[in-house]
MMTF fields as JSON, N, C-alpha, C and O atoms, coordinates in Angstrom:
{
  "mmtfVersion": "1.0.0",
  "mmtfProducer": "UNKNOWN",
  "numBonds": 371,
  "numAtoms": 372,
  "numGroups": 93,
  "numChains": 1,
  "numModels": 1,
  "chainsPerModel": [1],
  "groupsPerChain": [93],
  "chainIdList": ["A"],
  "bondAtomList": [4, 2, 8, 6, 12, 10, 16, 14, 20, 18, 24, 22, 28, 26, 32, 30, 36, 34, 40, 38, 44, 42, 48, 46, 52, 50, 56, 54, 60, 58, 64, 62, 68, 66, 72, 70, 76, 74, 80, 78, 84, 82, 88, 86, 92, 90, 96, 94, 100, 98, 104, 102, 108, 106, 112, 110, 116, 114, 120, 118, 124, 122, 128, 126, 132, 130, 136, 134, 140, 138, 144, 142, 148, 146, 152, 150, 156, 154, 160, 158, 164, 162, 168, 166, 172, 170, 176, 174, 180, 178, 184, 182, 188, 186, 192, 190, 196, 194, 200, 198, 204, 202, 208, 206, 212, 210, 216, 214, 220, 218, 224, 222, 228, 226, 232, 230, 236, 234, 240, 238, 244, 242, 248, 246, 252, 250, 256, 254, 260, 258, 264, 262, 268, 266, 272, 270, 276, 274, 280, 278, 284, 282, 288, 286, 292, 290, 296, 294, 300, 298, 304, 302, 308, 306, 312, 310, 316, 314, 320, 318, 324, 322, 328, 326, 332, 330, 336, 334, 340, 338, 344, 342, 348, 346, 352, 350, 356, 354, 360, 358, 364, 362, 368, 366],
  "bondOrderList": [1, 1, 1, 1, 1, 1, 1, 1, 1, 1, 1, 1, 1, 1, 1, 1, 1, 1, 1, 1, 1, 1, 1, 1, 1, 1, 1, 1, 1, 1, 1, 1, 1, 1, 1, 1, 1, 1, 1, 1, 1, 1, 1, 1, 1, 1, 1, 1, 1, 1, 1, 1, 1, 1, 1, 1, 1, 1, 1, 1, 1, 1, 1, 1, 1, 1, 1, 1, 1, 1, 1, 1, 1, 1, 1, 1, 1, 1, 1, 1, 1, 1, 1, 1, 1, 1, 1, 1, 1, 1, 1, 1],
  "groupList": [{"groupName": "UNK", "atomNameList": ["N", "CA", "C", "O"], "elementList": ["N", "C", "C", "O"], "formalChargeList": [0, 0, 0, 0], "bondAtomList": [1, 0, 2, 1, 3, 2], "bondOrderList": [1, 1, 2], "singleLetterCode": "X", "chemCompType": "L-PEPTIDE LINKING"}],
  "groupTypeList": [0, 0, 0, 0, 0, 0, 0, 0, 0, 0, 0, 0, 0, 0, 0, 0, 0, 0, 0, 0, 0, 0, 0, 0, 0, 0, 0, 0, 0, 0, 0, 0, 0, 0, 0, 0, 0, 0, 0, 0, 0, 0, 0, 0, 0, 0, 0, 0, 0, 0, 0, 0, 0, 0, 0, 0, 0, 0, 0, 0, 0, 0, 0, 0, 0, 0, 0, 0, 0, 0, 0, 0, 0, 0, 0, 0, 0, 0, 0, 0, 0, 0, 0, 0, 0, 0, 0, 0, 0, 0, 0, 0, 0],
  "groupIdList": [1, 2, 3, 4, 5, 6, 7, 8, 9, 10, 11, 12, 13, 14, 15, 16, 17, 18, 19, 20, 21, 22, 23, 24, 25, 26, 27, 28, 29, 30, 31, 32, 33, 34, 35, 36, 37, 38, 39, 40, 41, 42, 43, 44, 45, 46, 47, 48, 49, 50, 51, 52, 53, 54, 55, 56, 57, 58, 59, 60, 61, 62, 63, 64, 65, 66, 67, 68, 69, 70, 71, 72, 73, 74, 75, 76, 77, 78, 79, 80, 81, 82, 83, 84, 85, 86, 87, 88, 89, 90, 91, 92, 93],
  "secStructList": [7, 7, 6, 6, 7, 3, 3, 3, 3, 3, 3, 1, 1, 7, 3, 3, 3, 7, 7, 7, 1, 1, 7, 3, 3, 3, 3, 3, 3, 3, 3, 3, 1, 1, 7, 1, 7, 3, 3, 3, 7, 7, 5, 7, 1, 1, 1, 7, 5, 7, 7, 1, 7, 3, 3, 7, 7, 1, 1, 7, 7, 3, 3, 7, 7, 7, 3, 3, 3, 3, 1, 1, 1, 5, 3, 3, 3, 3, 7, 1, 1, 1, 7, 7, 3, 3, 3, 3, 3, 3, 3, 7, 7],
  "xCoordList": [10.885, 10.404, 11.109, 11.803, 10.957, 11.906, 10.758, 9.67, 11.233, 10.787, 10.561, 11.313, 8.976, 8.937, 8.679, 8.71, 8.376, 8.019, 6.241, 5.604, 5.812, 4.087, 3.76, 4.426, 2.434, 1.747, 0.761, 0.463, 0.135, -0.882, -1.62, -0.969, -2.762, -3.908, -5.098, -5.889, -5.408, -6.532, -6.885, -6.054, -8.291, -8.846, -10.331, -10.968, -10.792, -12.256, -12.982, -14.148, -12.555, -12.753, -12.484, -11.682, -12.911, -12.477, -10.975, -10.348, -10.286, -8.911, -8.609, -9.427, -7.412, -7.213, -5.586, -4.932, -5.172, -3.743, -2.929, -2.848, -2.166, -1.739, -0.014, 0.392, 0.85, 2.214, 2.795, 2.263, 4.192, 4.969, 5.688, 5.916, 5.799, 5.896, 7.412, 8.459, 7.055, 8.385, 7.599, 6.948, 6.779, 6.656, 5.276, 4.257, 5.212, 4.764, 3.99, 4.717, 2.732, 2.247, 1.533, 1.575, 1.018, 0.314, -0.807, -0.295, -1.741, -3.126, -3.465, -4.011, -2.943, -3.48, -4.709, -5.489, -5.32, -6.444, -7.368, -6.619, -8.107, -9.066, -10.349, -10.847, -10.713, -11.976, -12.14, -11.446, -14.001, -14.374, -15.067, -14.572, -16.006, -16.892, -18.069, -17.975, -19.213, -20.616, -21.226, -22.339, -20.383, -21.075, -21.655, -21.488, -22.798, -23.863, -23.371, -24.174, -22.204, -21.574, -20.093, -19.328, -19.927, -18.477, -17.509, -18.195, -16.679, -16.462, -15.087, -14.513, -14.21, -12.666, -12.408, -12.352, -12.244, -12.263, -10.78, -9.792, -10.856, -8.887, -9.52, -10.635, -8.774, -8.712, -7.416, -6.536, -7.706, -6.352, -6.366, -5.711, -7.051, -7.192, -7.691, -7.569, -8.358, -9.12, -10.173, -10.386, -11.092, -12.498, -12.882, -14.08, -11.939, -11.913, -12.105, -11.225, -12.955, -12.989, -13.57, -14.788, -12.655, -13.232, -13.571, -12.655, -15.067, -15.283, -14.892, -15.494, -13.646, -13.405, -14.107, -14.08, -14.899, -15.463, -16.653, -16.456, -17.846, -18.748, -20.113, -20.692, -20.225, -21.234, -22.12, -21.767, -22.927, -23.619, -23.948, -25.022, -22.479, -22.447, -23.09, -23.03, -23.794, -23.835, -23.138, -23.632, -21.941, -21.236, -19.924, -19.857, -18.479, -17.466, -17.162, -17.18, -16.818, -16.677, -14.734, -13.952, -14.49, -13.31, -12.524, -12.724, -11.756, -12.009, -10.041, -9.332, -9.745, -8.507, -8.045, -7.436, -8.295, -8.378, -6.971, -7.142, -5.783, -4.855, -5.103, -5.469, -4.767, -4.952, -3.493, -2.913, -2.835, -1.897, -2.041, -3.146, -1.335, -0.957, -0.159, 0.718, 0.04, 0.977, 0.732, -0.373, 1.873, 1.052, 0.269, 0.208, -0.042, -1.043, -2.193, -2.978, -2.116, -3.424, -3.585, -2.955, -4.513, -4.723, -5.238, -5.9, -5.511, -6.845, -7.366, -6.586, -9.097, -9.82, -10.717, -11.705, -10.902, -11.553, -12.669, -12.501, -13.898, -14.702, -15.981, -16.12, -17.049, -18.192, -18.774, -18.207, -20.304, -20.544, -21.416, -22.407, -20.296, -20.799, -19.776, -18.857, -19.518, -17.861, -17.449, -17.071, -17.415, -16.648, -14.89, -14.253, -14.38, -13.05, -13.37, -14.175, -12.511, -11.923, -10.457, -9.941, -9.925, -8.613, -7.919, -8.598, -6.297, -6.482, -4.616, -3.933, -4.314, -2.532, -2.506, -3.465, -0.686, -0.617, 1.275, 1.881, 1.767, 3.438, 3.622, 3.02, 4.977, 5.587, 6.048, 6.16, 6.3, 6.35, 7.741, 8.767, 7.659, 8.742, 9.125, 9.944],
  "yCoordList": [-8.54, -9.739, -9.895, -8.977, -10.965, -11.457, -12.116, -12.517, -12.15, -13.178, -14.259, -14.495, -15.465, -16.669, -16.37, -17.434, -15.187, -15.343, -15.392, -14.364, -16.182, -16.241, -15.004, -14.177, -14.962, -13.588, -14.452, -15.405, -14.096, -14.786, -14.075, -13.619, -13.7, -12.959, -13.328, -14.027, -12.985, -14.013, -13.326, -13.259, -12.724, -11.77, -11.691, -12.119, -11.073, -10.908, -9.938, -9.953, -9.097, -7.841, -7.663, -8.412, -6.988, -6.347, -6.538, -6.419, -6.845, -6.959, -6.255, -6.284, -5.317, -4.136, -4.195, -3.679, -4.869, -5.288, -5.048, -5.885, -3.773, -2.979, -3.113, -2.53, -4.263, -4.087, -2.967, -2.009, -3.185, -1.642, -1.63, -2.446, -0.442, 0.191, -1.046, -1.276, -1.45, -2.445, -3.033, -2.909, -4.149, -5.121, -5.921, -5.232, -6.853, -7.717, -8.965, -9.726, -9.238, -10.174, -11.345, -10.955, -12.427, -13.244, -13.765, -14.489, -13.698, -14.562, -15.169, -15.025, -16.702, -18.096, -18.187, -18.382, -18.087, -18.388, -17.618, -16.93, -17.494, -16.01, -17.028, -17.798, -16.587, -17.449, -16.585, -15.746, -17.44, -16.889, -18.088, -19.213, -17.774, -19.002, -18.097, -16.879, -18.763, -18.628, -17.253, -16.97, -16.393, -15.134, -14.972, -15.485, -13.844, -13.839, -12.807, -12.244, -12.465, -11.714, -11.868, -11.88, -11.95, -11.929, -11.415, -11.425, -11.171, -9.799, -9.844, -9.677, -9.96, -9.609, -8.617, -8.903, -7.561, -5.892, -5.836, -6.352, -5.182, -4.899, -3.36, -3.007, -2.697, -0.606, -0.631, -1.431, 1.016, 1.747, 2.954, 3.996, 2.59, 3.792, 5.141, 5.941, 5.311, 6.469, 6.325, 6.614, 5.692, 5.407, 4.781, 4.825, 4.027, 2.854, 1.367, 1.241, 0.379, -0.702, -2.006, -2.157, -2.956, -3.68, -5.001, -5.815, -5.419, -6.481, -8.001, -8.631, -8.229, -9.395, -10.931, -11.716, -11.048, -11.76, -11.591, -11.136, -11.791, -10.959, -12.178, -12.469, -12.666, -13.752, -13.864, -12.88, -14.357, -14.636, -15.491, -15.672, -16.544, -17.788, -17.679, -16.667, -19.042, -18.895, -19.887, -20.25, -20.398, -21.541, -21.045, -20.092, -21.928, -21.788, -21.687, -22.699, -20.298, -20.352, -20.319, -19.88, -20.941, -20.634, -20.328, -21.3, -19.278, -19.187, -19.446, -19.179, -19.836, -19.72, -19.293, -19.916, -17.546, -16.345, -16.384, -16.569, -16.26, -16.23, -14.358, -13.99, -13.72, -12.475, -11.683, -11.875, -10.911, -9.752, -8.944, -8.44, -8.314, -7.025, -6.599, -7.352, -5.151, -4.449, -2.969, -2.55, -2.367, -1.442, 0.332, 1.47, -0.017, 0.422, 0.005, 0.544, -1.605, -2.144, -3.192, -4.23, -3.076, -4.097, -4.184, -3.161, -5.208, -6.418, -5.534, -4.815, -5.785, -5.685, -6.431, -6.203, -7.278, -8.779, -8.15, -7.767, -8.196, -7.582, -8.666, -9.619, -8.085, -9.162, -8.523, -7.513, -8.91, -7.881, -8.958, -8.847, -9.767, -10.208, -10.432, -10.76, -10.366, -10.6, -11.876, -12.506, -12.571, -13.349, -13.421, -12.378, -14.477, -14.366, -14.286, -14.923, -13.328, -13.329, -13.567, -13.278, -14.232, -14.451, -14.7, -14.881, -14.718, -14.689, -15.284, -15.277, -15.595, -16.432, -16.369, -16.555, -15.914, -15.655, -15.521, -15.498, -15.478, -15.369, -14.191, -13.713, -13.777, -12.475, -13.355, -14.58, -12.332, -12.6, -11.552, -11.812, -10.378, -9.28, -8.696, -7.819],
  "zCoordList": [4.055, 3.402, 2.06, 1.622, 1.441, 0.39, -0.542, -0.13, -1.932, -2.838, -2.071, -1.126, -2.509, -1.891, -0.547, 0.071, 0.396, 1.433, 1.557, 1.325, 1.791, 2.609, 3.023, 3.647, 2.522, 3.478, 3.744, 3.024, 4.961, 5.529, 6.201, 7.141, 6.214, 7.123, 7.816, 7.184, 9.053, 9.141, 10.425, 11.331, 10.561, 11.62, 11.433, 10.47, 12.505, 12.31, 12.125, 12.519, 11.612, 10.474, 9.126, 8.568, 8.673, 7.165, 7.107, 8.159, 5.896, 5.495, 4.624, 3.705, 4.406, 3.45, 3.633, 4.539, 2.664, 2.493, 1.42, 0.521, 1.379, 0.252, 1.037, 2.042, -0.017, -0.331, 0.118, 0.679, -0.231, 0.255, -1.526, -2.42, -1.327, -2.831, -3.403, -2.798, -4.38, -5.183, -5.056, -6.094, -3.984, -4.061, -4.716, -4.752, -5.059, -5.723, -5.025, -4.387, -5.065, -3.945, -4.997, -6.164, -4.861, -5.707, -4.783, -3.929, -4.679, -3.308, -3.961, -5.055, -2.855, -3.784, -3.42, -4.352, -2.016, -1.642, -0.7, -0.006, -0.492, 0.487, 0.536, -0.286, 2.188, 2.512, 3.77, 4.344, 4.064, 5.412, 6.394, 6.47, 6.965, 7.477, 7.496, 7.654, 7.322, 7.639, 7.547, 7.991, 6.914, 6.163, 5.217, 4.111, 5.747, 4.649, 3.829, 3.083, 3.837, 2.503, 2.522, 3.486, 1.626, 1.777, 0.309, -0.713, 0.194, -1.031, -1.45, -0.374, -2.303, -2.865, -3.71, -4.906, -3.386, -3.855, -4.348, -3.825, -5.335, -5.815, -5.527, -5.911, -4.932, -5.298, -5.724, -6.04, -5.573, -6.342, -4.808, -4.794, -3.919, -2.955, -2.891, -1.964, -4.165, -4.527, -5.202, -6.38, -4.138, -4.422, -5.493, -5.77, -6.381, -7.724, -6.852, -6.001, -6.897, -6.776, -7.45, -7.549, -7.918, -8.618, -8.151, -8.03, -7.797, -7.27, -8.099, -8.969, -7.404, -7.967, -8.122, -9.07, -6.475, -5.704, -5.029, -3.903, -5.297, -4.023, -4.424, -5.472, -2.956, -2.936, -1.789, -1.139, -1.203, -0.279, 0.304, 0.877, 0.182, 0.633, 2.108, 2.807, 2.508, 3.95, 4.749, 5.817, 4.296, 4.967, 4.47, 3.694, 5.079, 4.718, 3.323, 2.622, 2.746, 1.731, 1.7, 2.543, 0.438, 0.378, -1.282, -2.009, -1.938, -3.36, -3.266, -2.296, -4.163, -5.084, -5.909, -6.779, -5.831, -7.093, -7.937, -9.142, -7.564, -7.912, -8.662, -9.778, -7.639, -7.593, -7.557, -6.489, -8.406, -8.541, -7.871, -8.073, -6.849, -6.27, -5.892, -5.467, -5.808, -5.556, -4.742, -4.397, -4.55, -3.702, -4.685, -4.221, -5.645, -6.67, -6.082, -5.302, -6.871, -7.091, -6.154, -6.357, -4.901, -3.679, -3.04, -2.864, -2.145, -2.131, -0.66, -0.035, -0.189, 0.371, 0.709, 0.011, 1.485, 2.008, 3.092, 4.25, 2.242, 3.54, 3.461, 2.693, 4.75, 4.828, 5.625, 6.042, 6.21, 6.908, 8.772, 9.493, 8.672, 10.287, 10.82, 10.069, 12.139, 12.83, 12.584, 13.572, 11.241, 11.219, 10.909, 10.764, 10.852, 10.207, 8.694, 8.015, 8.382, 6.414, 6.944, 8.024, 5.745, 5.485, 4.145, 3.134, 4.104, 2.83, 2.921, 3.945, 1.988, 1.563, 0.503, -0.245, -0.005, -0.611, -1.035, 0.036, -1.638, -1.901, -2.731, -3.692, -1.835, -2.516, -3.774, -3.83, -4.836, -6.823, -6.651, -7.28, -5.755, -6.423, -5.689, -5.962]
}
């Protein structure tokens, strides 16, 4: 992948999306549908997490964090009913 390329995710589980070492990611936007939780976690992979996001929407939620990561510091999209989480975003580096 290159500078300016899209990342895009979108499944019906938990999301845990950590870069490859150099690189640089920016998430324009992360959403779900009709979960009664739904959550935007930054770690460091050793049990550090900082809830960026965490609500209890019960309809399509959808946020526009404009979130930094790299493969340090990176994102975790969780909720707790089989819905879809997803999330977009452009490589920076």
């Amino acid at each position: 992948m290159a500078v300016g390329d899209v990342i895009s995710v979108i499944q019906n589980s938990d999301i845990t999306y950590q870069p490859a070492a150099g690189v640089e990611v920016m998430i324009t936007s992360a959403g779900n549908p009709i979960d009664a939780y739904f959550a935007i976690l930054l770690t460091n992979g050793v049990g550090v997490s900082i809830n960026y996001i965490n609500n209890t929407a019960t309809n399509w939620t959808f946020y526009q964090p404009k979130i930094f990561i790299n493969n340090s510091i990176y994102v975790s999209i969780v909720g707790n009913a089989p819905n879809y989480r997803s999330f977009c975003g452009i490589q920076i580096k």
